[in-house]
N, C-alpha and C positions, 0 to 999 in steps of 0.2 A: 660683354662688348662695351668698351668705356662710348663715355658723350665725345664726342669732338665737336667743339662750337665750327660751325661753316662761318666763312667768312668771304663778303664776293669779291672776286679776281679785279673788279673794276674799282675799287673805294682809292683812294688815294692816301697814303698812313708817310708816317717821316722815314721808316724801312724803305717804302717805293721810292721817296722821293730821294733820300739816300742813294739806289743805283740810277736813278735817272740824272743826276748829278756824275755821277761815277762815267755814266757813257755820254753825256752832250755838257760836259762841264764848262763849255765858252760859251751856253746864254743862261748862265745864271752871274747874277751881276745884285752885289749885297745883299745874297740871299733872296733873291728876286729870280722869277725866271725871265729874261729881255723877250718878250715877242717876237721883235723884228730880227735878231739874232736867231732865233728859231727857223723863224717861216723861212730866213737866207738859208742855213743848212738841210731845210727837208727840201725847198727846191721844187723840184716836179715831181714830187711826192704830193705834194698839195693838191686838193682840189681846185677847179677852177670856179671861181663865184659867180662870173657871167654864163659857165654852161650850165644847162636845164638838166635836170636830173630828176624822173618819176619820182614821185613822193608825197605825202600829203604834213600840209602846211598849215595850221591854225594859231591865231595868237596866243600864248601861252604855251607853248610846245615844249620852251626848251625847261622853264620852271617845273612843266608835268617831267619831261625826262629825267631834269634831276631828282626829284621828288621819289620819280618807280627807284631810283638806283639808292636810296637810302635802306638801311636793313630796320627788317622789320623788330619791333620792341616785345611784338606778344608771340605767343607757341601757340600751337592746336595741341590741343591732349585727346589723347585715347579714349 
């Protein structure tokens, strides 16, 4: 059975960002993605910022989130 390196569905690589260009190509502006060009086409897709949503909130939250979603460097061995 060969290795296949895993790679996670969420990392963002220039392939991703290649079709996400491909399908919302008017907010990308000099190689830039426009925010506000964004948030106008997703619309009411968006959350809303003023409604309350269960959840828990501590400073640092979002540094730990990015942090879990980086892939790990080391293997466990047998």
């Amino acid at each position: 059975m060969p290795i296949v390196k895993l790679r996670p569905f969420f990392t963002l690589t220039e392939d991703r960002l290649k079709e996400f260009k491909v399908v919302v190509y008017e907010v990308f502006a000099d190689g830039n993605i426009n925010w506000e060009t964004l948030q106008e086409d997703l619309g009411e897709y968006l959350e809303d910022p003023n409604q309350e949503y269960f959840g828990l909130n501590w400073p640092g939250k979002r540094e730990t989130r990015r942090l879990a979603f980086i892939p790990s460097k080391g293997a466990l061995a047998p």
